[in-house]
N, C-alpha and C positions, 0 to 999 in steps of 0.2 A: 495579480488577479484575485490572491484572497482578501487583500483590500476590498477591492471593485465587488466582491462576493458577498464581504460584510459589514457593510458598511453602513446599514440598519441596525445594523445587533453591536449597541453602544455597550453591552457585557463582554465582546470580545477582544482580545487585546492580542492585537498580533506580533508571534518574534519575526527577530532576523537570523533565529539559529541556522536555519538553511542556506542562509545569502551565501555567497562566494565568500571562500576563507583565503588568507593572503598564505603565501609559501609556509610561515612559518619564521621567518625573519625580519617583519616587520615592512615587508611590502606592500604591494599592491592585491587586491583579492583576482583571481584569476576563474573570470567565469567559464574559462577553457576546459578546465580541472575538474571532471568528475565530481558529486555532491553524492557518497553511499549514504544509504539507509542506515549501516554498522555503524561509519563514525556520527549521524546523527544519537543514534541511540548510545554509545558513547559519551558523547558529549554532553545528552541528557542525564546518564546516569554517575555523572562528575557532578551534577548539583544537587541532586535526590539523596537520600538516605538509603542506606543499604535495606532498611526496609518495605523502601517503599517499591509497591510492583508495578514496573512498565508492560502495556500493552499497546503493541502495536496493530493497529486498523487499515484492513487493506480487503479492498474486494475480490471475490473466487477468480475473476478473469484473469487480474495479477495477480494471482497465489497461483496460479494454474504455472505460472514462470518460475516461482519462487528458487528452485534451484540451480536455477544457471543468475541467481543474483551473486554481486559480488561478498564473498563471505557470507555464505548462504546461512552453513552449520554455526558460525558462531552468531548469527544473527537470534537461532533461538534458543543458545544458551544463555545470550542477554535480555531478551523479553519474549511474553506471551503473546501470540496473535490475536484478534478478533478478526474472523473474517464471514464477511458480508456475504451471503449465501446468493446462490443465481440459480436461476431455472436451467436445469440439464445439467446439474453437476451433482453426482452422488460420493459418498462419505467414502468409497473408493480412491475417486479422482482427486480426493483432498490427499490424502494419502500417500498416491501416487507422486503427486507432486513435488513432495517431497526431499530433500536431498538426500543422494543415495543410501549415508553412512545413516542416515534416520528414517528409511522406508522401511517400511513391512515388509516381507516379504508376499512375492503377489499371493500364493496361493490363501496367505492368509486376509486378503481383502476381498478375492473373487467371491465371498457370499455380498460383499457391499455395494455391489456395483449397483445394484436397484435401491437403493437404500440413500434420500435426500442427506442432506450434510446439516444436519442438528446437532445442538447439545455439544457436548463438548468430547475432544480426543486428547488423551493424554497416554503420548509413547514415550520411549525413553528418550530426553533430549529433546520433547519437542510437546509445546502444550498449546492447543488449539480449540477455540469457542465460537462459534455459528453464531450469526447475526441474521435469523432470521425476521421474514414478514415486515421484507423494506417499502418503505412507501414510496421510494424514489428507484425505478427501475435502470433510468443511466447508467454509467459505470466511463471511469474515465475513459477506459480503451475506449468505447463508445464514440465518444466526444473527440479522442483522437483522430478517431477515423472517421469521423463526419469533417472536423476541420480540413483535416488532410484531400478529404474527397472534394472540399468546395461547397460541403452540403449545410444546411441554414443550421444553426445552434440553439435557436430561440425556446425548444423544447428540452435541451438538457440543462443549459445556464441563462441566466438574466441578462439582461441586454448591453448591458457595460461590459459584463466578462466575457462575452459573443462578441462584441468591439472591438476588444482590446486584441482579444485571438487574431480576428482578420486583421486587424490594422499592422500587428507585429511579424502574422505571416508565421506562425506558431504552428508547427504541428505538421507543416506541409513536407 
């Protein structure tokens, strides 16, 4: 799909760090096998420099999950978030969010609950940057749940990657 996504934009150059990884013994890659976010970011920070800062990009719909991810807590002792702000979420529910061992305590967010998700938060164990004033309101869940429903694509993705979804039966 992010072929079929980018395939204008001759300055991008796509990995396969994501593909299916083989067991480990020189087999076959097993698309059955779960693909975390942890061992991606792992895996990225075995070619980086100890200096260099990852940040991981992920919009408030899925940060709203973030702690039932697998390895939640070591997820942001390995990189910083960015995450892409949505209408009706306040700097609370980012918060909230949170995995237990790295949540506020509530009483201490209940003044935020009105209060949009800007700028940036930095707890202990956990460093978090707003992304706001998106020009693109989508959001994959979105797009999940339009596939899923049967419903047209042609407004969240281009017409190739709306193809491909239906044709593969993605999502349903």
């Amino acid at each position: 799909m992010l072929a079929l996504a980018t395939a204008e934009e001759k300055a991008f150059v796509l990995s396969l760090l994501e593909a299916p990884q083989g067991d480990g013994s020189g087999g076959k890659p097993r698309p059955d096998k779960p693909n975390y976010t942890i061992d991606t970011v792992m895996r990225l920070k075995q070619v980086f420099k100890p200096s260099d800062k990852l940040l991981l990009l992920i919009g408030m719909d899925a940060f709203a999950d973030i702690a039932k991810w697998h390895q939640a807590e070591a997820l942001f002792r390995e990189c910083e978030f960015v995450v892409a702000s949505r209408p009706g979420y306040s700097l609370a529910d980012v918060a909230n969010a949170l995995p237990e061992n790295l949540r506020p305590r509530e009483e201490a967010t209940r003044p935020f609950h009105k209060q949009p998700a800007t700028g940036d938060l930095v707890l202990p164990g956990a460093t978090i940057h707003f992304l706001g004033d998106l020009r693109q309101q989508a959001s994959a869940t979105a797009i999940r749940s339009a596939a899923a429903a049967g419903k047209p694509l042609g407004r969240f993705v281009d017409a190739p990657v709306a193809e491909y979804i239906r044709k593969m039966g993605l999502y349903k």
